[in-house]
TORDRENMAR-887980 format. One line per field, with one value per residue (C-alpha): residue number from 1; residue in one letter; x, y, z. Coordinates in nm, 3 decimals. Layout:
N
i c(NUM / ...)
aa c(A / ...)
x c(X / ...)
y c(Y / ...)
z c(Z / ...)
***
This chain:
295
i c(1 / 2 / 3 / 4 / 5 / 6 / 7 / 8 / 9 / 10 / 11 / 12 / 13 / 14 / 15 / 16 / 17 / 18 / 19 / 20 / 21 / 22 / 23 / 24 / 25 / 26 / 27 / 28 / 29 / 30 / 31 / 32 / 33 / 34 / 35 / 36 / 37 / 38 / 39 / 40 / 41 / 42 / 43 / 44 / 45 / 46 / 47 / 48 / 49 / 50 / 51 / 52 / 53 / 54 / 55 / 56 / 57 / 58 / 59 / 60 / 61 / 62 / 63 / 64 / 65 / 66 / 67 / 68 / 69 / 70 / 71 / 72 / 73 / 74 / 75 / 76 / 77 / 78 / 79 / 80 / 81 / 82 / 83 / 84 / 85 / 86 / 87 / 88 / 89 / 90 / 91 / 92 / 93 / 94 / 95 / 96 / 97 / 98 / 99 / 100 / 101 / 102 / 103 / 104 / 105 / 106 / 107 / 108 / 109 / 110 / 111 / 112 / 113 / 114 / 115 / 116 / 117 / 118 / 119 / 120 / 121 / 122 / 123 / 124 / 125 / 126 / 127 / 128 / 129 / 130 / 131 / 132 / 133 / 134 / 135 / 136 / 137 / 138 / 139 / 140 / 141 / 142 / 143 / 144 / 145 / 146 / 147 / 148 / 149 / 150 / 151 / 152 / 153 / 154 / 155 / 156 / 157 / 158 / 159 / 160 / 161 / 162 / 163 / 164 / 165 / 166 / 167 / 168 / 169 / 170 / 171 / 172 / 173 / 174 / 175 / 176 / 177 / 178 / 179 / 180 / 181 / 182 / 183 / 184 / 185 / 186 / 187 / 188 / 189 / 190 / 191 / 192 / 193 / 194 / 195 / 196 / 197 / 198 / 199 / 200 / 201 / 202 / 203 / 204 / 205 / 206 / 207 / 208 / 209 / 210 / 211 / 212 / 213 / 214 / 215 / 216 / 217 / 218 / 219 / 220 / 221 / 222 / 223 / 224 / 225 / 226 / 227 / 228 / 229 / 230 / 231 / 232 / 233 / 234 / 235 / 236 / 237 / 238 / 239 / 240 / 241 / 242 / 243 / 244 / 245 / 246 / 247 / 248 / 249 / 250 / 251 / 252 / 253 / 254 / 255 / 256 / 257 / 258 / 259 / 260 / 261 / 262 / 263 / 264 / 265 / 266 / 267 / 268 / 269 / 270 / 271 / 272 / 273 / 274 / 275 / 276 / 277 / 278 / 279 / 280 / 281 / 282 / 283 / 284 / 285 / 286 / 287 / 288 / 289 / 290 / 291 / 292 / 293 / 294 / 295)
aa c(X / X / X / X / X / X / X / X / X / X / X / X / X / X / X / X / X / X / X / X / X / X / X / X / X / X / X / X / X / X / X / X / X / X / X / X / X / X / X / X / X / X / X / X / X / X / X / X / X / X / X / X / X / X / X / X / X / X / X / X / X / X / X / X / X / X / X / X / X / X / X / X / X / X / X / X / X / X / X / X / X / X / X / X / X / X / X / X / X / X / X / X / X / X / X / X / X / X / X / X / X / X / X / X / X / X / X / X / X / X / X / X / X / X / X / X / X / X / X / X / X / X / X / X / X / X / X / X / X / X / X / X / X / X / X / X / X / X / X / X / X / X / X / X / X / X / X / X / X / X / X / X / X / X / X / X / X / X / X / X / X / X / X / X / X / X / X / X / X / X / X / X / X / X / X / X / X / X / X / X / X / X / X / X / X / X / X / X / X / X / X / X / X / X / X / X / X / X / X / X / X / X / X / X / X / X / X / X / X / X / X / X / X / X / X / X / X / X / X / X / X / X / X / X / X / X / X / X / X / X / X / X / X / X / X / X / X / X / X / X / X / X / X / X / X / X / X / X / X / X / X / X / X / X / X / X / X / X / X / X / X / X / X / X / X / X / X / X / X / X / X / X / X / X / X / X / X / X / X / X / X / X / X / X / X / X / X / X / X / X / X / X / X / X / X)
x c(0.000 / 0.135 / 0.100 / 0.027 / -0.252 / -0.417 / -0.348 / -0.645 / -0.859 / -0.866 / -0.933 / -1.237 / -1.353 / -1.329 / -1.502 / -1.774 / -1.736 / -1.439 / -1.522 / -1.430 / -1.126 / -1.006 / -1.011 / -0.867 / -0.546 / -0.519 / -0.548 / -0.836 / -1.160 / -1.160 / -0.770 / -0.915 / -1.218 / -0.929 / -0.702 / -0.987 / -1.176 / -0.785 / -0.714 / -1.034 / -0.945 / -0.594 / -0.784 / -1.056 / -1.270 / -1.538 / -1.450 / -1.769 / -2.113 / -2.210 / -2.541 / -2.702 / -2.614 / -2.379 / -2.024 / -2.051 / -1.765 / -1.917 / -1.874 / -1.564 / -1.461 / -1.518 / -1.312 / -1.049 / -1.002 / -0.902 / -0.595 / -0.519 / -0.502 / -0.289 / -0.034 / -0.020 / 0.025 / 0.347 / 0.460 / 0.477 / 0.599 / 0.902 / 0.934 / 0.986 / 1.229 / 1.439 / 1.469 / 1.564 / 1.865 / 1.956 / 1.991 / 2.188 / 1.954 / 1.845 / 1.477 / 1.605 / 1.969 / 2.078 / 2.365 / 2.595 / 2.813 / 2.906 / 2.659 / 2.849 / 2.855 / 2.521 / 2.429 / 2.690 / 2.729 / 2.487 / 2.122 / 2.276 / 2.367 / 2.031 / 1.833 / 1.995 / 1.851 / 1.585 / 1.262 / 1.510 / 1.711 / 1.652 / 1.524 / 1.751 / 1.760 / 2.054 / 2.244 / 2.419 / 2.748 / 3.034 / 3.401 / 3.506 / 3.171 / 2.990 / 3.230 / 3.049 / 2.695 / 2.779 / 2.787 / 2.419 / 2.231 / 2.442 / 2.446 / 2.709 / 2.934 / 3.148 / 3.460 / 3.710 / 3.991 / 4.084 / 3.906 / 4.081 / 4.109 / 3.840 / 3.590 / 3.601 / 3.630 / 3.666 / 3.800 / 3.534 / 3.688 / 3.917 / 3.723 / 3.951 / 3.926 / 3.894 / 3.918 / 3.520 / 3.542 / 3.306 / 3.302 / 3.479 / 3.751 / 4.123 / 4.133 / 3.809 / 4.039 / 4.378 / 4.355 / 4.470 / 4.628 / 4.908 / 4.882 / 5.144 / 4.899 / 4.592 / 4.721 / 4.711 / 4.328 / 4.122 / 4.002 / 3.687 / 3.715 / 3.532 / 3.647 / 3.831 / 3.598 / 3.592 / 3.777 / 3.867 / 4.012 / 4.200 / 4.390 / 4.417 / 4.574 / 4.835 / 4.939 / 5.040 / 5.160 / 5.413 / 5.537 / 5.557 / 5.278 / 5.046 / 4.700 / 4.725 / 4.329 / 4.110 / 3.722 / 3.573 / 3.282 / 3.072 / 2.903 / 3.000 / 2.704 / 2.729 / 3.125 / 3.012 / 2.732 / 3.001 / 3.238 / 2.932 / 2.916 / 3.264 / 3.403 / 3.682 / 3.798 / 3.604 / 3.765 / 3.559 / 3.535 / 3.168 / 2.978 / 2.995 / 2.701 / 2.581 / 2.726 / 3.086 / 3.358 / 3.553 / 3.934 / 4.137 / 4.422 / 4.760 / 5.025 / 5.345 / 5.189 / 5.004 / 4.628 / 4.487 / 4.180 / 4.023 / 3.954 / 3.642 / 3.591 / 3.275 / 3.281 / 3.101 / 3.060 / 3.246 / 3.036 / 2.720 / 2.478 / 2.395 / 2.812 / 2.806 / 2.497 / 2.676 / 3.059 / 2.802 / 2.663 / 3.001 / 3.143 / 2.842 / 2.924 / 3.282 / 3.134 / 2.876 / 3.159 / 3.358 / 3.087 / 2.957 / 3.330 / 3.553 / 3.769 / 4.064 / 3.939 / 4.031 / 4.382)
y c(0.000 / 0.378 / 0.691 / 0.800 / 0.581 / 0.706 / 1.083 / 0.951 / 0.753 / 1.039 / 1.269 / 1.104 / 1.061 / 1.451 / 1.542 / 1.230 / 1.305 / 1.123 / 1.401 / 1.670 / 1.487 / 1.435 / 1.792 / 1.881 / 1.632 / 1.695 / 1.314 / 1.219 / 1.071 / 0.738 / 0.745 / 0.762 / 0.573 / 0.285 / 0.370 / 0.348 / 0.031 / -0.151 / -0.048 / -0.202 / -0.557 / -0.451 / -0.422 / -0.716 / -0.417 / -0.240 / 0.147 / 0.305 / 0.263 / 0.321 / 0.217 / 0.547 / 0.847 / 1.005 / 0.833 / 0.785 / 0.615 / 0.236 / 0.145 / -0.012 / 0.296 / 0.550 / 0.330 / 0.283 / 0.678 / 0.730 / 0.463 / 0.614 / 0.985 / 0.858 / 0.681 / 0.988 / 1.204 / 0.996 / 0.937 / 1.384 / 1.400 / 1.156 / 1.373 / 1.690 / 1.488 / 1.383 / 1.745 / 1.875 / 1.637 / 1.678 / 2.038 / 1.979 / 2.060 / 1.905 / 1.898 / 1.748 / 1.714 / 1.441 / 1.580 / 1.303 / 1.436 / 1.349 / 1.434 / 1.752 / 1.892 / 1.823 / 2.037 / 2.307 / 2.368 / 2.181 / 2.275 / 2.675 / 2.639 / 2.477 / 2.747 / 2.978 / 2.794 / 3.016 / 2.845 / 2.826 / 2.596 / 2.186 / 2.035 / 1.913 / 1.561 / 1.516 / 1.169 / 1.115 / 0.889 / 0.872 / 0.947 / 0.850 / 0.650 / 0.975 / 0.905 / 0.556 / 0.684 / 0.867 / 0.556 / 0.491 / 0.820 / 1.122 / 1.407 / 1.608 / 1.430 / 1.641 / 1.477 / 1.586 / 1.425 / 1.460 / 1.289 / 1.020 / 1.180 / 0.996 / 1.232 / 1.582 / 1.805 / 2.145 / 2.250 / 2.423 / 2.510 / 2.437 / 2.420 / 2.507 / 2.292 / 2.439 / 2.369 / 2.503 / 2.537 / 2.769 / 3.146 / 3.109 / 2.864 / 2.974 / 2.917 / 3.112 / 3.400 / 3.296 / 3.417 / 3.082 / 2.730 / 2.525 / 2.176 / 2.164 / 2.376 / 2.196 / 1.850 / 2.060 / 1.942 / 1.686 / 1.631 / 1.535 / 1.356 / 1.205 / 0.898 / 0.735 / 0.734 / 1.100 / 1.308 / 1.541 / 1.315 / 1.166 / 1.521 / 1.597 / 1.275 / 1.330 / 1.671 / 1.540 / 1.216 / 1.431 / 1.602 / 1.317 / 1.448 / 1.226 / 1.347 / 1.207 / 1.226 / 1.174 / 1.111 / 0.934 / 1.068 / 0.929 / 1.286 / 1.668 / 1.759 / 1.525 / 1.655 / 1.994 / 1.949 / 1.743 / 2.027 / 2.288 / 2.077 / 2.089 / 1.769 / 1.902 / 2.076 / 1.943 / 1.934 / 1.951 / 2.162 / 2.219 / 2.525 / 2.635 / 2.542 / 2.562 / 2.898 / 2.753 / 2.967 / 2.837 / 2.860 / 2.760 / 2.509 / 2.595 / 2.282 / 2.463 / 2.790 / 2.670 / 2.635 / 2.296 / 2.277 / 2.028 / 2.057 / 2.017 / 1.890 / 1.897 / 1.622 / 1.493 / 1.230 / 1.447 / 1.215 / 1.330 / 1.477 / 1.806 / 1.854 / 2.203 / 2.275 / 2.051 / 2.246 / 2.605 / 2.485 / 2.361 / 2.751 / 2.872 / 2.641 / 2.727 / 3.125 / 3.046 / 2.902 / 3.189 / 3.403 / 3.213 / 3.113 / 3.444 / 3.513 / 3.287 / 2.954 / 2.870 / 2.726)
z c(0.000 / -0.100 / 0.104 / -0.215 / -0.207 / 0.145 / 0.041 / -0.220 / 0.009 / 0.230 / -0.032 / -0.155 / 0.199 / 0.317 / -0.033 / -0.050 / -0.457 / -0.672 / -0.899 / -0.642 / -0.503 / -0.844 / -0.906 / -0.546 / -0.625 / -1.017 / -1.103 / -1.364 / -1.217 / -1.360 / -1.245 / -0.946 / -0.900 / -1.021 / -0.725 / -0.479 / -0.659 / -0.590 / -0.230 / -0.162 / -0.300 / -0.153 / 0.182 / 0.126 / 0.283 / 0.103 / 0.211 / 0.011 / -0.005 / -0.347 / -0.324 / -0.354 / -0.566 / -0.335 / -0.242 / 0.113 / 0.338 / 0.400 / 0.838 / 0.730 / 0.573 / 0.820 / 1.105 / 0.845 / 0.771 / 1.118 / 1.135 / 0.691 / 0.882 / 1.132 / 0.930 / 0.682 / 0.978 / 1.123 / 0.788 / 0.743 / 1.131 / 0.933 / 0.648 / 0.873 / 1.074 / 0.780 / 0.633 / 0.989 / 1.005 / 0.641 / 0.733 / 1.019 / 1.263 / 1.629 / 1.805 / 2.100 / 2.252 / 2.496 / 2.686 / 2.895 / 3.197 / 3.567 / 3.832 / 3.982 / 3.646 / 3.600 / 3.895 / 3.846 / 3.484 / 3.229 / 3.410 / 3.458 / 3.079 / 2.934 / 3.218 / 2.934 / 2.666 / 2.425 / 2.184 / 1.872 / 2.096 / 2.056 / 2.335 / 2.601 / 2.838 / 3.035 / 3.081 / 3.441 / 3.404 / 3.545 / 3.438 / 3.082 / 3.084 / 2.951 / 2.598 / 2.575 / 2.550 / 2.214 / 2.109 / 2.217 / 2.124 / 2.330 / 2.092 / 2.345 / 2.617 / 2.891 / 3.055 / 3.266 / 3.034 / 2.701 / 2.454 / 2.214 / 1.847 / 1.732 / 1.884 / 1.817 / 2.162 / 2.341 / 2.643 / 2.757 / 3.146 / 3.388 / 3.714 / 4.077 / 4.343 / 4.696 / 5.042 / 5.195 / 5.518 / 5.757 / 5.719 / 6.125 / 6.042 / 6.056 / 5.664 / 5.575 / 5.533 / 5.334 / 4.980 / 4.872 / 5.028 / 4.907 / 4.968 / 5.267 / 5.441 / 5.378 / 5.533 / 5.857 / 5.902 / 5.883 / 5.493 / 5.355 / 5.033 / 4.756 / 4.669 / 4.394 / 4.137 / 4.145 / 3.934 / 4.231 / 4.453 / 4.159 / 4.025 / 4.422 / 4.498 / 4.170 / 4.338 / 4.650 / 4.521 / 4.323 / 4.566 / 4.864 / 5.067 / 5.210 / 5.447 / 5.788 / 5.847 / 5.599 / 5.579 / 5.229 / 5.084 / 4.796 / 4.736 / 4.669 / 4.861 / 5.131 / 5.161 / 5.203 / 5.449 / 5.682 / 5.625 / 5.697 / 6.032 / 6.163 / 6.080 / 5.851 / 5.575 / 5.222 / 4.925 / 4.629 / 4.281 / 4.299 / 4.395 / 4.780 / 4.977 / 5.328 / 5.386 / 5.325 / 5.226 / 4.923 / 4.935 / 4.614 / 4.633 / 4.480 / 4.442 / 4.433 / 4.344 / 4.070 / 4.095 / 4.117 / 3.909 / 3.739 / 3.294 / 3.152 / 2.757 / 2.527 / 2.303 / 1.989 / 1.701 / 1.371 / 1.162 / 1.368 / 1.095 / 1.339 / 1.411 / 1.352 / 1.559 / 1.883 / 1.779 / 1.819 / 2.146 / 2.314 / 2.213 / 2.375 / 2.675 / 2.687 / 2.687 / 2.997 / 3.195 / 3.150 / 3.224 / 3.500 / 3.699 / 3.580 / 3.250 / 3.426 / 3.393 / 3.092 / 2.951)
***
């Protein structure tokens, strides 16, 4: 059975004339009355009662128009789809990161997101993980390491880690702390599936250092509400929270901070349109965390 086919059927139907639907979809009237005469021994269904001068849809008919609009209706919804991607457009966008920077950078950057804009879900993974789901429908993935070549990326920001601690603690007021000073404390810590913990533990592994009292966390949050509460000092690169006053770490002088890369499939058929929205990322971080954040 063709569309083409239906378009007819539902022609006749709206118009109860072949004679008027003929002239409606510029196809002769005994071309016509043909088309509809073989969808009916197509169907096995007799769609038209011609019993009385007038061409009136048959029982079978009229619940059969319903499912005909339905199916030319999804098959235009396809059509509209197929011309958006072969311009190199997106309706929605599936967006794959870890759950801090779901919290602190993607849902502050689609909050910014205007009509013309496709439609955005999010993806929560962990890690590299977030690189695997472009391989199972993520338009735009963001990872805290460098993508292999075979994905295009940006660096979109380089994130500093601090040391929150109350707006009363001894540290609330140093400008910055090198990583000498922090081990003076009791730490709060994500754990090692975290990318903080990880570029933290690098830093003092490189320069022999090793905290004497350390409490695991397996949340930013969580970290900072312990920290809010006077168990230590957490280290995080979140947002502060809980009144917490966020110092940032230096490892030799250097800040310790933690990068952030937007990456996509080059072969994607919308690559431009995800390459436009990880500039526009890169500009809300700057906006959003200062003009020094980025390498």
């Amino acid at each position: 059975m063709e569309l083409r086919t239906l378009r007819y059927f539902v022609a006749v139907a709206e118009a109860e004339s072949v004679s008027a639907a003929a002239e409606r979809i510029s196809i002769t009237q005994p071309a016509l009355s043909r088309q509809m005469r073989e969808l009916e021994r197509e169907l096995k269904v007799v769609l038209f009662d011609r019993r009385t001068g007038r061409l009136r849809l048959s029982a079978a008919g009229r619940q059969f128009l319903d499912h005909a609009r339905d199916v030319l209706h999804s098959a235009d919804v396809a059509v509209g789809a197929a011309e958006t991607i072969s311009a190199g457009r997106l309706v929605r966008v599936t967006i794959a990161a870890p759950s801090t920077t779901l919290t602190d950078v993607v849902a502050p950057f689609i909050a910014t997101f205007g009509p013309g804009d496709p439609l955005p879900s999010v993806v929560e993974t962990d890690g590299p993980k977030a690189l695997e789901t472009l391989y199972q429908g993520t338009d735009l993935a963001l990872v805290t390491h460098a993508p292999p070549a075979q994905w295009r990326s940006l660096a979109v920001a380089v994130f500093p880690m601090f040391a929150y601690v109350p707006p009363d603690h001894p540290k609330a007021a140093h400008r910055v702390l090198d990583l000498p000073e922090l081990l003076a404390d009791r730490l709060i810590l994500l754990d090692h599936s975290f990318r903080p913990r990880l570029v933290l533990q690098e830093a003092l592994t490189a320069r022999g250092l090793m905290p004497r009292d350390v409490v695991e966390c397996g949340n930013a949050q969580v970290a900072q509400a312990l920290a809010a509460a006077g168990r230590g000092v957490a280290v995080v690169s979140d947002d502060p929270r809980f009144g917490l006053v966020g110092v940032p770490l230096t490892a030799g002088g250097a800040p310790l901070g933690i990068r952030l890369f937007a990456a996509w499939d080059p072969a994607h058929h919308a690559a431009g349109l995800l390459a436009d929205m990880a500039r526009r990322l890169q500009d809300h971080c700057v906006a959003r965390y200062g003009t020094g954040v980025l390498p």
